[in-house]
matplotlib code that plots the C-alpha trace (Angstrom):
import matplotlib.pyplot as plt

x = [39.8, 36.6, 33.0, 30.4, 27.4, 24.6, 25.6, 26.4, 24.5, 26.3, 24.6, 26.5, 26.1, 28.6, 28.8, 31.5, 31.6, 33.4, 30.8, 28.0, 28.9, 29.0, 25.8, 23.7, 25.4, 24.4, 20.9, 20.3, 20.9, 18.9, 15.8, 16.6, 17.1, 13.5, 11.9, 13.0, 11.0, 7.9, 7.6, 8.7, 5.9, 3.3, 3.4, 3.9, 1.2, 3.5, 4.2, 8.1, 9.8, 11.7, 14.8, 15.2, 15.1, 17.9, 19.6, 19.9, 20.4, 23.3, 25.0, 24.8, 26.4, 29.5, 30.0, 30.8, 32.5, 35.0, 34.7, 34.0, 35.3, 32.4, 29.8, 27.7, 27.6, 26.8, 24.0, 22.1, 23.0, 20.4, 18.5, 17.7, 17.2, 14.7, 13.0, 13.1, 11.3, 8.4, 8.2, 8.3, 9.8, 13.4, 12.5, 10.3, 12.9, 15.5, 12.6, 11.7, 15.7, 16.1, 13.1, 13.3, 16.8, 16.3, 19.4, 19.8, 21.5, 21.5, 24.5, 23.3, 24.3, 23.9, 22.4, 24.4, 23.4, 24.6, 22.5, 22.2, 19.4, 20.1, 22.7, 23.0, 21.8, 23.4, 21.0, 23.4, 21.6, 22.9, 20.7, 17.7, 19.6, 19.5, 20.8, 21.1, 24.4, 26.0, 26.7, 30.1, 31.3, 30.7, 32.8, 35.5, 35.5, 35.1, 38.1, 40.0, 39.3, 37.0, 33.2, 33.7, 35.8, 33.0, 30.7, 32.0, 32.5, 28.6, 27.7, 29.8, 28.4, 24.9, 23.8, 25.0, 21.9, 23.7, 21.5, 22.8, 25.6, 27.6, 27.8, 28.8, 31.5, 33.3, 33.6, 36.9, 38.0, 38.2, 40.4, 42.4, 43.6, 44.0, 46.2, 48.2, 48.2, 50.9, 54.3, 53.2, 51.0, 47.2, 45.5, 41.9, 40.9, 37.6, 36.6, 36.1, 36.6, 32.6, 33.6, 37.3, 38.7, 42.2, 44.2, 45.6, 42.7, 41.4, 38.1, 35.9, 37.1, 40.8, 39.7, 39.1, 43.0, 41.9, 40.9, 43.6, 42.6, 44.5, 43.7, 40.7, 42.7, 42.0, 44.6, 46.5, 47.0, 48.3, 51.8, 52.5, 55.3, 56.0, 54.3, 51.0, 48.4, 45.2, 41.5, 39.4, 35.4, 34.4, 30.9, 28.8, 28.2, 29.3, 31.5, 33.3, 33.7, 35.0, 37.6, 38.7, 39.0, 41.0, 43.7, 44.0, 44.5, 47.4, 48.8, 49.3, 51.1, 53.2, 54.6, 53.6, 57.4, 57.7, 55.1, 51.7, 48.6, 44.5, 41.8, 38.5, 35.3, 32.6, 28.8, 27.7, 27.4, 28.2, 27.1, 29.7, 33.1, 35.4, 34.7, 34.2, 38.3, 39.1, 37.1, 39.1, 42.3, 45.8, 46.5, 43.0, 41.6, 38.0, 35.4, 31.5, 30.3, 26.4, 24.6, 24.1, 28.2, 29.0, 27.8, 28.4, 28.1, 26.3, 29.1, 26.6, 24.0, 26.9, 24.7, 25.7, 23.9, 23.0, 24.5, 22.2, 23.5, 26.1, 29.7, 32.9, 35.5, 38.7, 42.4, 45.9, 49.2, 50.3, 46.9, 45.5, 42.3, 40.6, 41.2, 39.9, 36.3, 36.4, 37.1, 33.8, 31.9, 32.7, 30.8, 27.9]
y = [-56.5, -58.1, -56.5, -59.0, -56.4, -59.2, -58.4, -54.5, -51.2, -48.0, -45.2, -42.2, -37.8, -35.9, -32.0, -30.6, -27.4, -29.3, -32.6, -29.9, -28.4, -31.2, -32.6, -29.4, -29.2, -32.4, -32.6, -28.9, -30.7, -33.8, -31.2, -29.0, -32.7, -33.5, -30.2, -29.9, -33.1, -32.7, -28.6, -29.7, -32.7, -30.0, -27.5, -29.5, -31.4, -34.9, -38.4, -37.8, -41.2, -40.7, -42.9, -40.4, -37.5, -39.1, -40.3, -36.3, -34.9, -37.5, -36.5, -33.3, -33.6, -35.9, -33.8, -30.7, -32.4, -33.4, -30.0, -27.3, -24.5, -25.9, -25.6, -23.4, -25.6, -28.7, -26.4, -26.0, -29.3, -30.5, -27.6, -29.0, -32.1, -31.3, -29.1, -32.2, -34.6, -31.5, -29.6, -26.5, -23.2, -22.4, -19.5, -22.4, -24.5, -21.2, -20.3, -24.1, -24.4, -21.1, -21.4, -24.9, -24.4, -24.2, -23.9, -26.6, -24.5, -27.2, -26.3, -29.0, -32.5, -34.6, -38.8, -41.2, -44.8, -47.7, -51.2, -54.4, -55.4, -59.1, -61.5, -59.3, -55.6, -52.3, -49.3, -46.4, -43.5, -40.2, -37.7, -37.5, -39.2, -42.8, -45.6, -49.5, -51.4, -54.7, -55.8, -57.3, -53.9, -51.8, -54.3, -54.1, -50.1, -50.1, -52.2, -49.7, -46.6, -45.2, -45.3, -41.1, -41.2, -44.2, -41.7, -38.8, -41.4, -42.1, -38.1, -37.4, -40.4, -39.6, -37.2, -40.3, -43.1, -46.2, -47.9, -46.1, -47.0, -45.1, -48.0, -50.5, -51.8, -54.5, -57.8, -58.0, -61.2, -59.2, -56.9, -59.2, -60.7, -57.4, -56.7, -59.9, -60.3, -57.1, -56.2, -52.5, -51.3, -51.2, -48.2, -48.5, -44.6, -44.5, -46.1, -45.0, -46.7, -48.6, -50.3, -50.7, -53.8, -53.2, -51.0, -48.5, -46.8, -42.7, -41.4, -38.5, -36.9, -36.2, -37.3, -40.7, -41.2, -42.3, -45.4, -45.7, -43.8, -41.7, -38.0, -37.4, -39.1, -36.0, -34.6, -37.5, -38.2, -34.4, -35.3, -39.4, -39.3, -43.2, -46.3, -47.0, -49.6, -47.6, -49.5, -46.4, -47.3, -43.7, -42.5, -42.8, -39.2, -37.5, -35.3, -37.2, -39.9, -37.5, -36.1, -39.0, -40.1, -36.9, -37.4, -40.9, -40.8, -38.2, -39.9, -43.0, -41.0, -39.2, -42.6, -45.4, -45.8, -47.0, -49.3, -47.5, -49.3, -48.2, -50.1, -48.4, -49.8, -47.1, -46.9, -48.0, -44.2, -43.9, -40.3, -38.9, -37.7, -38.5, -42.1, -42.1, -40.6, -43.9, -46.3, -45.2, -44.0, -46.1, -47.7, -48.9, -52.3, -52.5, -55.4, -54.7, -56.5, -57.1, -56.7, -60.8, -61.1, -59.5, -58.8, -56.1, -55.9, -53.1, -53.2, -51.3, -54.4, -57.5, -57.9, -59.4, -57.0, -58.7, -55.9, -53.1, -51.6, -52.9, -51.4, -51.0, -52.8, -50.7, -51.1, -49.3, -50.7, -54.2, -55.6, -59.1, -57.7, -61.1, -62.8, -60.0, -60.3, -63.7, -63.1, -60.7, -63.7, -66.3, -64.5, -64.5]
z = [-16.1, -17.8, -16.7, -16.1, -16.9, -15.3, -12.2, -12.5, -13.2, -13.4, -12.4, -11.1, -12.2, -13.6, -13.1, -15.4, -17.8, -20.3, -20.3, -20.1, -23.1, -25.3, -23.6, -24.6, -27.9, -29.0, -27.0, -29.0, -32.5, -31.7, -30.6, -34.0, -36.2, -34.5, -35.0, -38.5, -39.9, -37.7, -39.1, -42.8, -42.2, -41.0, -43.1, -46.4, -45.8, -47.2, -45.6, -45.9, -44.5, -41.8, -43.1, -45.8, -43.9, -41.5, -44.0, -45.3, -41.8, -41.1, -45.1, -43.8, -40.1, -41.4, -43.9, -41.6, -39.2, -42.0, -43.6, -41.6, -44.2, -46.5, -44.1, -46.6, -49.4, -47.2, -45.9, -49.0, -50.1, -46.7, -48.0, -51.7, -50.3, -48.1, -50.8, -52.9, -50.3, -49.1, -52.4, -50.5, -51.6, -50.8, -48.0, -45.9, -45.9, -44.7, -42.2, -41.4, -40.3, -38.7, -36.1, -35.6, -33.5, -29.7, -27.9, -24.3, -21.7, -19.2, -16.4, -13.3, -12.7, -15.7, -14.7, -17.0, -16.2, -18.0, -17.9, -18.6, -20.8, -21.8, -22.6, -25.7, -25.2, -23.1, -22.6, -21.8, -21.1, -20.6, -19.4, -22.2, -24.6, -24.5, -26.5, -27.6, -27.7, -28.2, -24.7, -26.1, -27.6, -25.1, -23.0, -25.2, -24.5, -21.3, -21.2, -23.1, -21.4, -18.1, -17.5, -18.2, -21.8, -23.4, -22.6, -23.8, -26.9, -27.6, -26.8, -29.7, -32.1, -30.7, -33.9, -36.1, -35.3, -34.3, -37.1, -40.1, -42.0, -40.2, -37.6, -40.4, -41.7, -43.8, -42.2, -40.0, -41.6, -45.0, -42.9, -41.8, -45.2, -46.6, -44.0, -43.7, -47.1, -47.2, -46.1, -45.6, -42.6, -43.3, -42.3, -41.9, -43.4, -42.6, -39.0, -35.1, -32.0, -32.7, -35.5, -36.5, -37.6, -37.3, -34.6, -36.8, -37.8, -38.5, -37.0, -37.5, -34.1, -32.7, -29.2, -30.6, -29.8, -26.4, -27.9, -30.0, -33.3, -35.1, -36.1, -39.0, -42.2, -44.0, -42.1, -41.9, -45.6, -45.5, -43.5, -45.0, -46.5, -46.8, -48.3, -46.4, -47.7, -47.3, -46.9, -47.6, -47.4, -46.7, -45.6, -48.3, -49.1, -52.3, -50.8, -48.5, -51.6, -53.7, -51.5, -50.3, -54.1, -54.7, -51.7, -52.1, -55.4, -55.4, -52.3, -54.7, -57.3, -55.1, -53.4, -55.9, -56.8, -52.7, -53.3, -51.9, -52.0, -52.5, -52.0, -52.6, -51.6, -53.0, -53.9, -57.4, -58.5, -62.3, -62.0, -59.5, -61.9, -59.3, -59.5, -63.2, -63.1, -60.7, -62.6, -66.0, -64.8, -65.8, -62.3, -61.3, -61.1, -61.0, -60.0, -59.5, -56.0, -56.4, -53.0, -53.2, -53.3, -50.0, -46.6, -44.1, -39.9, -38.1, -34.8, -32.6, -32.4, -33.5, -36.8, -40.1, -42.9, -46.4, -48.5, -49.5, -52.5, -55.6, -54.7, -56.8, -55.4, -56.6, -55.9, -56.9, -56.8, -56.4, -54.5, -55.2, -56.0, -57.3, -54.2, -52.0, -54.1, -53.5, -49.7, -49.9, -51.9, -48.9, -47.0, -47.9]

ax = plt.figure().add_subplot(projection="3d")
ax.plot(x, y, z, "-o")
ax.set_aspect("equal")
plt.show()
């Protein structure tokens, strides 16, 4: 059933322990996010741009949800950062973290209200938090799953700002010639139920399977045991690049006799090793993208993106890689 949102709005409460626990999780790290740059502002004394800061805080949050066991070392990677942007010492950053935490222990009735804007806008508010969306995707989930699970969807996405990259994504007709261009199934590594072009696909969160993801593809690579064509366009944080690089990579060499495929799409870093070992290993093929030879599209507003940095465009196995670059160029 379609949903004509001009002549709805949504408004009901929920009361459940389990939705109350994600609610204060998330409105307790949105507080502590918020707290963090306004006491690292005020007490260094510097104009530190917001972007940056978010840009940090979100490196930081994907990088533990992916990597839980690391959490120390993606902690004072955020740490140095900061450090970097405020010039502070080491212990005010540690005292700047510790005591900007306040802990939501909110156990009533929680308002969510979802509502039409204009012809191309959703507000969806849910309690405090409250946030923009194409009108046409929310449709599209809505159409997938309850009022109740799309919800529980953006709560869980809320710490990643739908205008960061992590909203973005290549353009689905790229997808779709990747994918028809093989006899092996594509799987879209790096995606969620916001922004995937194809329907097999891996997100962040196991509870993503609701809208027909499959489990984080860290753990996914772990078990595949047949020939797969991967699209992996990771998170552009160093960690997740180079782990991805390192599974993918020896994912290929375990089944490149069954014909497995890579494609890489990664940031124009020359100084991370792992991509220096993919740009000069045996099996790769490599083309540079300059940011005016493809575009991207931000799925949370429905908004082609001129790109913002060079990329490497990087594939292993038997992948037409020349006419994929020129499948980038047309759109532009």
């Amino acid at each position: 059933m379609m949903i004509d949102f001009q002549n709805i709005l949504f408004k009901t409460t929920i009361q459940d322990a389990k939705f109350n626990n994600l609610y204060n999780h998330i409105s307790s790290n949105m507080i502590w996010k918020k707290n963090i740059y306004n006491r690292l502002v005020k007490i260094s004394n510097k104009k530190i741009k917001q972007y940056k800061f978010d840009k940090a805080f979100s490196c930081y949050y994907i990088d533990t949800l992916n990597f839980p066991d690391n959490h120390d070392d993606i902690m004072d990677d955020f740490k140095h950062k900061l450090q970097r942007y405020s010039n502070l010492q080491i212990n005010s950053i540690n005292e700047i973290i510790r005591f900007s935490f306040m802990k939501i222990l909110s156990d009533g009735p929680i308002t969510i209200e979802i509502k039409y804007i204009n012809d191309q806008q959703i507000l969806i508010s849910v309690g405090r938090i409250k946030q923009y969306f194409d009108k046409s995707l929310i449709e599209k989930l809505l159409y997938q799953c309850s009022p109740k699970l799309v919800i529980n969807l953006i709560l869980r996405y809320s710490l990643l700002d739908t205008k960061t990259g992590y909203f973005w994504s290549i353009n689905k007709y790229v997808y779709d010639h990747i994918k028809n261009s093989s006899n092996l199934e594509t799987i879209e590594c790096f995606a969620s139920p916001f922004n995937n072009n194809i329907d097999n696909y891996c997100s962040v969160f196991n509870l993503d399977s609701s809208f027909g993801s499959k489990v984080n593809f860290f753990r996914y690579i772990k078990n595949l045991n047949e020939p797969k064509q991967l699209v992996i366009n990771p998170p552009f944080t160093e960690l997740m690049i180079s782990k991805s690089i390192r599974v993918s990579y020896n994912y290929f060499i375990r089944m490149r006799v069954h014909g497995a495929k890579c494609i890489f799409m990664l940031p124009y870093w020359n100084d991370l090793a792992d991509i220096q070992f993919l740009l000069n290993n045996e099996y790769s093929n490599v083309i540079v993208m300059n940011t005016s030879e493809y575009t991207i599209n931000n799925y949370s507003i429905n908004n082609k993106i001129i790109a913002p940095m060079p990329v490497y465009l990087i594939t292993l196995g038997n992948v037409d890689i020349e006419t994929i670059y020129n499948m980038f160029n047309s759109s532009v």
